[in-house]
N, C-alpha and C positions, 0 to 999 in steps of 0.2 A: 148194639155196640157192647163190646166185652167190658166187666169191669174186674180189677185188677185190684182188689184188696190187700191181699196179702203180700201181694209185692210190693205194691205203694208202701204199706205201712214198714214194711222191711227194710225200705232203700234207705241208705246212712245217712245220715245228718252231715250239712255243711258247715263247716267253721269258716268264714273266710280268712278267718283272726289266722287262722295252724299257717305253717309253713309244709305243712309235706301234705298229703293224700293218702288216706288207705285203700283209696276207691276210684278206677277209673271209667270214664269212656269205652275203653277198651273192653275191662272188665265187665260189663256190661252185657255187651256183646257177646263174649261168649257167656257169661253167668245165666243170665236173664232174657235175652234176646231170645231164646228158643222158645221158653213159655208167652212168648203173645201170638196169639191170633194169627193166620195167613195176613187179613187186610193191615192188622194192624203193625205188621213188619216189614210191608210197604213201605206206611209210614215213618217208621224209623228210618228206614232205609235212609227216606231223602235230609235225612241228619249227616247221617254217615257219607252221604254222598260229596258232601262237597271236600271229603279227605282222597277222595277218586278223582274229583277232578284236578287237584293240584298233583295226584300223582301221575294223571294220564299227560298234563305240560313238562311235568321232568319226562317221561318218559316217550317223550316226543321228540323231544331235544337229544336225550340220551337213553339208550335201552339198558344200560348198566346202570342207571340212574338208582339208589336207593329209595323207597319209597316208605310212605306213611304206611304204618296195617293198622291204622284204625280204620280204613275205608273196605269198601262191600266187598274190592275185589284184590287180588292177589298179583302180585305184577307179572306173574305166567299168564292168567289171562285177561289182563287188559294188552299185552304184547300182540296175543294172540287176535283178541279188538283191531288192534291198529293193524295189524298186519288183515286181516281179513277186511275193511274198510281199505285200505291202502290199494288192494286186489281186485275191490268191491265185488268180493262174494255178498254173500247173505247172509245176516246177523238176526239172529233167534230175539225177537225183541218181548219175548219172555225171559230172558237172560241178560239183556243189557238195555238200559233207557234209552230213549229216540232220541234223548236235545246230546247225547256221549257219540254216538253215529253220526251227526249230522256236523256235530263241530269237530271229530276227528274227519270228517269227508271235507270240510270249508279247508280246514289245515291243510292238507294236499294239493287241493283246487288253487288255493291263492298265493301260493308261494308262501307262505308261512306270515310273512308279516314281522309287524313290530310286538314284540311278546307283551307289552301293554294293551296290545289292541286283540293279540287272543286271549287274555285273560279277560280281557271287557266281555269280549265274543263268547267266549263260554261262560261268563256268569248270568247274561242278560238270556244263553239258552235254556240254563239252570232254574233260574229262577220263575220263566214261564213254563217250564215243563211241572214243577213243585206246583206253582198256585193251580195247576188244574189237575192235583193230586183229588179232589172232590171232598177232601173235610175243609170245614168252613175256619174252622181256629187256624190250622196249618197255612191254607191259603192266607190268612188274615197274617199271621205271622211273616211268612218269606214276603207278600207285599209289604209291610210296614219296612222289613230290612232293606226291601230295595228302593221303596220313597227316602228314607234317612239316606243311604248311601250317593242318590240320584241328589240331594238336597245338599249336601258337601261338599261333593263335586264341582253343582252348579255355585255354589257361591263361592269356592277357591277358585275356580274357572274364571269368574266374573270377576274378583279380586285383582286378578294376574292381566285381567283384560284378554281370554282367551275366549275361543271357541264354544259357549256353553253346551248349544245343540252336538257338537262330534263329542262330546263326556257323557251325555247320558244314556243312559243302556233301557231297556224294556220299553213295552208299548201300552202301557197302563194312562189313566187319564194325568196321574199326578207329573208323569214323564214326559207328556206332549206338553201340560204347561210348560213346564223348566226349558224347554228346547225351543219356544213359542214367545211366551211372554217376554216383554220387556219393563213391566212392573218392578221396583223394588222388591218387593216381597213374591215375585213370580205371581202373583195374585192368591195366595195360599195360606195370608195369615189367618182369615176366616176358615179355611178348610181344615187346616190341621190343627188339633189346641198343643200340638209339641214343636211348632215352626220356628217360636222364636227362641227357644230353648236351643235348635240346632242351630240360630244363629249365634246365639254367643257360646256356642261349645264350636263352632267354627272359627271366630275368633282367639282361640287360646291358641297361645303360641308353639308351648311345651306337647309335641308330639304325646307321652307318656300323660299325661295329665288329661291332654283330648282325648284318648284313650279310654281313661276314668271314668271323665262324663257319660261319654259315649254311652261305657261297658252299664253305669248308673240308671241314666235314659232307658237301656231296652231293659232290664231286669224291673225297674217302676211299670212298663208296657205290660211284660207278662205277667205280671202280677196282678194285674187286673182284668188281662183277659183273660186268665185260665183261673178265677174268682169261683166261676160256679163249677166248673168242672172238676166233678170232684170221682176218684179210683178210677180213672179214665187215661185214655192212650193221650190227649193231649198233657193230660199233667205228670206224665213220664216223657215224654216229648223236651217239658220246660224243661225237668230235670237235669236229664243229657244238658239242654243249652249252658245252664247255670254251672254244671259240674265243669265243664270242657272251660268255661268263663274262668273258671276258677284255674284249674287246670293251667290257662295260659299265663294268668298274674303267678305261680307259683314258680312257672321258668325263669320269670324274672331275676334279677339281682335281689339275691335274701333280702337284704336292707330297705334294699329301694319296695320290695313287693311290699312287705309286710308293712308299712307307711301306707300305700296305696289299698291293703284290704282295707287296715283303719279307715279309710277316709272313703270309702263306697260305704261299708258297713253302717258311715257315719251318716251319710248322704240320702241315704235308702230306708236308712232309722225313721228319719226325720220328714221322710216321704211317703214310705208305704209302708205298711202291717206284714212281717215277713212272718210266712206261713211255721206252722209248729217243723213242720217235716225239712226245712231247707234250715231251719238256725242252727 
């Protein structure tokens, strides 16, 4: 496994506290993205990827569509993707991932759908195509994102008195409970020690404040799992997550944001030991 000293130790420090950024995601990408490793820009890749796949639903809907360029590809060729799927020629699947082919080919097939239920369809393809990406941190990561997500679902679902089973996405064991059980707790208090925490962060009313937790919740996660890992592709991995975290609280309303870093900053204080390289 490559390690990554001098980059690691180069990448800028986070303020959550600042209002602006001198350092993006983006930036990244092209800056530093070239010096890692073949396998290890795999792995980035499936960072970057899920800015492709919200590009390839606009661009499905509409080919003029504006799109993200923080994602792998360019919207000449994802057009080019959909058009070649659309044809079903043959797609270089050294060039583009198999769950991108499979749910631009379903998109065709089924009449398109309720765009809630292709974005379900493409995250649940997303997400098993990543955890059998073969690094153990990575898979351990997109699964935990999709238990919490699978786990929100099912209790706003159950809330509303809806359909638990048609909300949950993947085929993992924590995803056939929620769709199965009729437990209170889906039978999961014992399994996860973060369960009851996403019940009262399901609970809060304020959209923006769930949010919070949420954002709170997974950065206390990676912080312990990327513990030992230390000048390695997984702790540029969290990076990215944390940068892009941050990134989005700064779109926010100046006012409202900077309220909200204090109150992670404040949160994450008081819960986890936040590494020298991320304060």
């Amino acid at each position: 496994m490559s390690k990554y000293y001098c980059l690691i130790a180069g990448l800028p420090e986070l303020t959550l506290e600042d209002s602006k950024l001198n350092y993006t995601v983006a930036d990244f990408k092209t800056e530093l993205y070239p010096d890692l490793s073949l396998s290890d820009k795999k792995i980035i890749d499936l960072f970057y990827l899920k800015f492709d796949n919200g590009n390839v639903l606009r661009l499905l809907k509409d080919k003029d569509a504006t799109i993200d360029d923080r994602g792998n590809y360019s919207s000449q060729q994802l057009l080019e993707l959909i058009s070649s799927v659309k044809v079903e020629d043959d797609v270089d699947p050294e060039v583009f991932p198999s769950y991108l082919v499979s749910f631009i080919s379903d998109y065709f097939s089924e009449a398109n759908g309720e765009p809630a239920l292709q974005e379900d369809h493409l995250s649940a393809l997303y997400y098993e195509y990543a955890m059998r990406n073969g690094n153990e941190f990575i898979t351990r990561w997109f699964e935990f994102n999709l238990t919490v997500n699978n786990i929100l679902v099912a209790l706003i679902a159950r809330k509303y008195k809806q359909d638990v089973a048609q909300s949950i996405v993947g085929q993992t064991e924590i995803s056939e409970a929620l769709r199965t059980s009729s437990a209170r707790d889906f039978g999961l208090t014992n399994e996860l020690d973060y369960f009851d925490q996403l019940v009262k962060i399901s609970e809060i009313a304020d959209l923006v404040e769930r949010e919070k937790k949420l954002d709170a919740l997974k950065w206390s996660w990676m912080e312990n799992a990327v513990f030992f890992h230390y000048f390695t592709i997984e702790r540029i991995f969290v990076f990215l997550i944390r940068l892009e975290m941050v990134e989005r609280w700064i779109s926010m309303d100046k006012e409202k944001g900077n309220q909200l870093f204090r109150s992670i900053i404040d949160s994450l204080k008081n819960d986890v030991q936040i590494p020298a390289e991320f304060r």
